[in-house]
C-alpha positions as a Python dict, from the first residue, in 0.01 Angstrom:
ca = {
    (1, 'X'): (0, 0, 0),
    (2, 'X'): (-26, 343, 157),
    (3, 'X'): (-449, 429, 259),
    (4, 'X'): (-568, 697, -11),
    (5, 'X'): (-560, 1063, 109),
    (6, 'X'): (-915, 1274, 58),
    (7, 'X'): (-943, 1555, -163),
    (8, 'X'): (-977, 1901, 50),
    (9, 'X'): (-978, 2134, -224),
    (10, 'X'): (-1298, 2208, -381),
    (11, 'X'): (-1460, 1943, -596),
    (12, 'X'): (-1729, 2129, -820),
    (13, 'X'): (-1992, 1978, -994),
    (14, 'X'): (-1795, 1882, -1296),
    (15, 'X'): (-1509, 1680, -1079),
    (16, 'X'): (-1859, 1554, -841),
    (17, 'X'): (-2063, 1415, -1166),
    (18, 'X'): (-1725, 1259, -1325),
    (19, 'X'): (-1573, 1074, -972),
    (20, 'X'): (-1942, 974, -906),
    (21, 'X'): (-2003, 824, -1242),
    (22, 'X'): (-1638, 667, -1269),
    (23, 'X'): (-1521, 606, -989),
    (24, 'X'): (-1821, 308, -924),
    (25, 'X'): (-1784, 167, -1266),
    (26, 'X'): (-1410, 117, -1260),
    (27, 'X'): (-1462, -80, -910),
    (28, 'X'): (-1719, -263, -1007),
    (29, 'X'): (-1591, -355, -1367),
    (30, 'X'): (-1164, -324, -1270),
    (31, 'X'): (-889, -418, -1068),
    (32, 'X'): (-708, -67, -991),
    (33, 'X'): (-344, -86, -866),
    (34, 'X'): (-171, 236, -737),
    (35, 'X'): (160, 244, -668),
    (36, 'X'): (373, 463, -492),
    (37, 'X'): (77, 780, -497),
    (38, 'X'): (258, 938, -165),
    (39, 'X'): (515, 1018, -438),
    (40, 'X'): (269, 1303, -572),
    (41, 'X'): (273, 1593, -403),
    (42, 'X'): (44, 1635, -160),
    (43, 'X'): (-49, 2029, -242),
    (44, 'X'): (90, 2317, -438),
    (45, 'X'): (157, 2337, -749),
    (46, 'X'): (303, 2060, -964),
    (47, 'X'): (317, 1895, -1333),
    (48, 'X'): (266, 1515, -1308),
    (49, 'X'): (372, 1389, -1658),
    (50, 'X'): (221, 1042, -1825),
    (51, 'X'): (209, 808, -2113),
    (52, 'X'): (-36, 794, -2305),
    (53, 'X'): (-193, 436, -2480),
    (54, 'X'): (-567, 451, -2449),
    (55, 'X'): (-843, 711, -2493),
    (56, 'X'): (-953, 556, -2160),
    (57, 'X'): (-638, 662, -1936),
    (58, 'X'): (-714, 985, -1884),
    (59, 'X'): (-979, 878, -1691),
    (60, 'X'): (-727, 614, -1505),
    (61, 'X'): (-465, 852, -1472),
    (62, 'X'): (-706, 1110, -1342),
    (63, 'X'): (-884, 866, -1056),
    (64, 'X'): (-545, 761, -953),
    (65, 'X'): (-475, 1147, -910),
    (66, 'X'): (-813, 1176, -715),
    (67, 'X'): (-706, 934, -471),
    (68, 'X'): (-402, 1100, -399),
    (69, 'X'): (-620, 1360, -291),
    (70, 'X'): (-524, 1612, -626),
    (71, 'X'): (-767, 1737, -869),
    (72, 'X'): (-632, 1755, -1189),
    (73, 'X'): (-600, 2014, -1453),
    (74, 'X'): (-515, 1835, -1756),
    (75, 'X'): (-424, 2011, -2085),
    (76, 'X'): (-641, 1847, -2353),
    (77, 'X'): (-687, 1883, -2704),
    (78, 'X'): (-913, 2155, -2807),
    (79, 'X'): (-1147, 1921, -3045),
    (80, 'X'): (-1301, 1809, -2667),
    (81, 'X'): (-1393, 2125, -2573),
    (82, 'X'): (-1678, 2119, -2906),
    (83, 'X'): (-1765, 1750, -2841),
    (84, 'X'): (-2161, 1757, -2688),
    (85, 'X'): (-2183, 1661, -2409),
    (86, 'X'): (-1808, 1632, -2280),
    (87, 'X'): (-1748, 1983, -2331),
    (88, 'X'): (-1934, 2095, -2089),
    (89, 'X'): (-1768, 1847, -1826),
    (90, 'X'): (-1430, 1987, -1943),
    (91, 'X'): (-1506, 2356, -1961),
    (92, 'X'): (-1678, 2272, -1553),
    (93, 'X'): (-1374, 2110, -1412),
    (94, 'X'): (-1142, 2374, -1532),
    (95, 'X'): (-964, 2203, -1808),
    (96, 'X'): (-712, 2381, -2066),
    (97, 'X'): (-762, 2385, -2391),
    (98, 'X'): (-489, 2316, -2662),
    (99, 'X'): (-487, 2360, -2987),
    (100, 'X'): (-251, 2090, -3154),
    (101, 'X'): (18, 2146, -3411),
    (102, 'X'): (-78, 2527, -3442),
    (103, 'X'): (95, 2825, -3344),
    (104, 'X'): (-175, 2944, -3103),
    (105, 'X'): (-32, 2730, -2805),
    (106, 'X'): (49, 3016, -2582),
    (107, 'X'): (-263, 3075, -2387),
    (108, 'X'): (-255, 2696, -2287),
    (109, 'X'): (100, 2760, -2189),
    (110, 'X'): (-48, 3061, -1952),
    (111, 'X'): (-287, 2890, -1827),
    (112, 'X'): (-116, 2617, -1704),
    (113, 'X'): (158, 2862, -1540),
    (114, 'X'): (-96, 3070, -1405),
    (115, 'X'): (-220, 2681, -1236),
    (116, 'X'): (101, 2605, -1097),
    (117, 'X'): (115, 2939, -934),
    (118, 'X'): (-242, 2879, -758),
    (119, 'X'): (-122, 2541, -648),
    (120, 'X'): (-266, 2347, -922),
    (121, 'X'): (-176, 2025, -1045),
    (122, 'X'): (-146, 2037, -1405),
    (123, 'X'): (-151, 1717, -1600),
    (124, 'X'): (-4, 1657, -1947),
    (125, 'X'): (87, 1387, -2134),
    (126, 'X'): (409, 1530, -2285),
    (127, 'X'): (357, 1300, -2633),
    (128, 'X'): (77, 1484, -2750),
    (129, 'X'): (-106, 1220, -2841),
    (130, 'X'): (-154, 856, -2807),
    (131, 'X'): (160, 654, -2853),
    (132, 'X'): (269, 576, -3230),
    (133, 'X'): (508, 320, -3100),
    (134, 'X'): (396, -20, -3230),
    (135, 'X'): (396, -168, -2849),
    (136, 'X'): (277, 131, -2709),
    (137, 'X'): (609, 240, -2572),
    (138, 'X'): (623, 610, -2482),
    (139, 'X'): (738, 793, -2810),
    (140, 'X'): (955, 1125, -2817),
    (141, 'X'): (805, 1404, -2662),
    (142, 'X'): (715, 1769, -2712),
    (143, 'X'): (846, 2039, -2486),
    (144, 'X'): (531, 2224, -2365),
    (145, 'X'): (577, 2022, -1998),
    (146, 'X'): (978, 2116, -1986),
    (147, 'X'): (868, 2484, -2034),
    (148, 'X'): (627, 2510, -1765),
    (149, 'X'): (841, 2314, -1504),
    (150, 'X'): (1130, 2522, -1603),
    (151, 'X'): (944, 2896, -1612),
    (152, 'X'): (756, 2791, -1292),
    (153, 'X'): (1049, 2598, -1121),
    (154, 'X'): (773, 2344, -964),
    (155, 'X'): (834, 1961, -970),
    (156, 'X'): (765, 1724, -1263),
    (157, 'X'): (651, 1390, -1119),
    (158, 'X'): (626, 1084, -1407),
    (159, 'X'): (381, 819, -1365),
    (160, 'X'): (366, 528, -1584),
    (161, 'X'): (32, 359, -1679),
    (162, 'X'): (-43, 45, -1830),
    (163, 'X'): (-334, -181, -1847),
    (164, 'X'): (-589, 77, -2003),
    (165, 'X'): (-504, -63, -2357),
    (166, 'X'): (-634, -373, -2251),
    (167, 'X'): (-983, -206, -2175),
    (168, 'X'): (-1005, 63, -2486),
    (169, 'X'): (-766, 2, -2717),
    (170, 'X'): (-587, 256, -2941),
    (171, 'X'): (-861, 444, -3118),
    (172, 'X'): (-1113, 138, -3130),
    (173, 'X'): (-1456, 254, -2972),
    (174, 'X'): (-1516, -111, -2799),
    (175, 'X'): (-1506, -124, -2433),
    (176, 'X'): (-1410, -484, -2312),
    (177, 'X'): (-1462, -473, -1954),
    (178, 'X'): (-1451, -894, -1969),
    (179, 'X'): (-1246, -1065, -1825),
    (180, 'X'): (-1213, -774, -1552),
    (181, 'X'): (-914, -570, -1646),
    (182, 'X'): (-604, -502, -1407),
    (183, 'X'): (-558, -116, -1415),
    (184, 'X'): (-213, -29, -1297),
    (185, 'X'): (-75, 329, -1190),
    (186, 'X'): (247, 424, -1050),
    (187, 'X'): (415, 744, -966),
    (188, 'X'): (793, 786, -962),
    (189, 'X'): (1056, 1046, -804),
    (190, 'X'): (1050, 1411, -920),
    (191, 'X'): (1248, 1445, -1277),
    (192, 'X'): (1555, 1629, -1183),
    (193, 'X'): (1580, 1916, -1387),
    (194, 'X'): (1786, 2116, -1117),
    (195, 'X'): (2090, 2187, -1353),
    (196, 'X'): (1880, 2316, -1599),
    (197, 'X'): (1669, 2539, -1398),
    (198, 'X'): (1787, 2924, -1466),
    (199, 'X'): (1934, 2901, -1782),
    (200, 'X'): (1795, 3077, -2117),
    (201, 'X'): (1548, 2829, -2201),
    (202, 'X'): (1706, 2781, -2588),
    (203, 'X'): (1561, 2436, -2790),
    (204, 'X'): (1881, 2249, -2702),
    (205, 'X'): (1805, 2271, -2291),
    (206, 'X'): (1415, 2181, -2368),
    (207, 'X'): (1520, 1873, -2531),
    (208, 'X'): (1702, 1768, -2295),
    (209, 'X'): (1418, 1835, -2014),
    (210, 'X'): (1183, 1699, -2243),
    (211, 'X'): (1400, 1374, -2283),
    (212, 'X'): (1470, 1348, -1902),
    (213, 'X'): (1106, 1369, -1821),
    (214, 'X'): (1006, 1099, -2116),
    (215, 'X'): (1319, 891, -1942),
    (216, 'X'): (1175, 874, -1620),
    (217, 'X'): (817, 785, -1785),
    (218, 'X'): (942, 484, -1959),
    (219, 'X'): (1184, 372, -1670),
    (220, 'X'): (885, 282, -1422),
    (221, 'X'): (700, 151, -1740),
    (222, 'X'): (985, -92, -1814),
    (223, 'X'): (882, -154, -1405),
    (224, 'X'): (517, -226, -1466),
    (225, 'X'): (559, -486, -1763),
    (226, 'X'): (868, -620, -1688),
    (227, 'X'): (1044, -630, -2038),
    (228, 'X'): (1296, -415, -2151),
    (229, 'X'): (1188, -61, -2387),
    (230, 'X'): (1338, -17, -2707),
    (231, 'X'): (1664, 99, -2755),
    (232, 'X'): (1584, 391, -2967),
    (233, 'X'): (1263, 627, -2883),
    (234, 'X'): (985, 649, -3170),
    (235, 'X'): (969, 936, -3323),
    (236, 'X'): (670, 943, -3573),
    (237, 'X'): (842, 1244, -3767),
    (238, 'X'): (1109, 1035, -3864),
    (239, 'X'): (871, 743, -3928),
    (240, 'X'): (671, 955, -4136),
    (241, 'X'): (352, 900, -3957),
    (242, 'X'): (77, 1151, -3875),
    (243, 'X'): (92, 1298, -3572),
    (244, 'X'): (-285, 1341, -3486),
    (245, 'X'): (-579, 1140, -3516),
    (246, 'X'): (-577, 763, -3618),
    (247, 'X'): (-244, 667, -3760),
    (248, 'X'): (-387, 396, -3992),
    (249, 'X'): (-637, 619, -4152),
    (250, 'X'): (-562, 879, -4419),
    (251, 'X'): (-644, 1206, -4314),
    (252, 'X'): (-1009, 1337, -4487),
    (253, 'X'): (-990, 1540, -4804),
    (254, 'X'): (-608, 1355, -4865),
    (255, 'X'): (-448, 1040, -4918),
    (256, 'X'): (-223, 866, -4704),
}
């Protein structure tokens, strides 16, 4: 396993209070495995792309992004920018703001361009949300990754998590940090999105972007647990299942 490279750029004391709260804990209390890190670009500007199973990966995803020697910018969803406490972490380490299933989505998409062309590494998890598959596989994506990697013409790299699921699991608010939990990370080769690159960006060439990059995502997935992904993608449109919040709960002020 390649040695961990050091972050250069600055830290701030959002980034400083997170890694030196998180960072101890998940040693102490965790087994985390990277794999195949040197794969993320070292500097400038890139999207790194991930699945999403546990309110807890962010925090793997970013640590294994840490020690990799990025900071990461990570486009979250606006109801954590008016949570006490965490929005003020967010808002300090320079996180983006978006405002799900709305119309108001192009100042995130700004931002995040304006990132890339600073030499930021902007981090997305191109679902949306946590996975609606029943086994957590990576579901159908949205575009909003596929149009910054293709305005910007900077790399997508995927990276495939699992193990976080086993510490918080989909929307349940108990940590089980017994027996210690194996945390698992692993970055693959940039999505190649070459052919693409140039032409009018219509909805037909960010699907297929978007499908590419959620391709790679669950190919080093398959990787990390060894068993074969569905045939067929989930798409929680067709399966009539809300896309925000907790799936099993009605939404408040309807029914199911």
């Amino acid at each position: 396993m390649l040695k961990n490279r050091d972050v250069t750029e600055p830290r701030g004391w959002a980034f400083a209070t997170v890694v030196g709260v998180v960072k101890p804990v998940f040693r102490a209390f965790t087994k985390c495995e990277w794999i195949d890190g040197h794969k993320v670009p070292a500097s400038g500007g890139c999207v790194v792309v991930a699945n999403h199973i546990s309110h807890s990966d962010p925090l793997v995803f970013g640590l294994f992004l840490y020690d990799q020697g990025r900071l990461v910018r990570y486009l979250a969803k606006d109801e954590v920018f008016h949570t006490p406490i965490l929005k003020t972490l967010v808002k300090g380490a320079g996180q983006i703001p978006v405002k799900r299933l709305t119309t108001d989505a192009a100042s995130a998409f700004s931002a995040a361009v304006e990132g890339i062309g600073h030499g930021e590494l902007i981090g997305i998890y191109p679902e949306g949300t946590l996975t609606r598959d029943p086994n957590l596989w990576p579901m159908t994506g949205k575009t909003g990754a596929a149009r910054i990697a293709l305005t910007t013409g900077c790399p997508v790299i995927p990276v495939a998590q699992w193990g976080p699921q086993e510490l918080l699991a989909p929307y349940s608010s108990k940590l089980k940090l017994f027996p210690r939990k194996r945390l698992v990370a692993k970055a693959g080769d940039p999505v190649d999105l070459s052919d693409l690159s140039g032409q009018p960006m219509t909805a037909q060439v960010l699907t297929e972007a978007t499908n590419r990059i959620m391709d790679a995502i669950t190919e080093i997935l398959v990787d990390l647990r060894g068993e074969p992904a569905p045939a067929t993608r989930f798409d929680p449109r067709k399966a009539g299942v809300r896309q925000t919040g907790n799936p099993k709960k009605a939404p408040k002020g309807g029914s199911k």
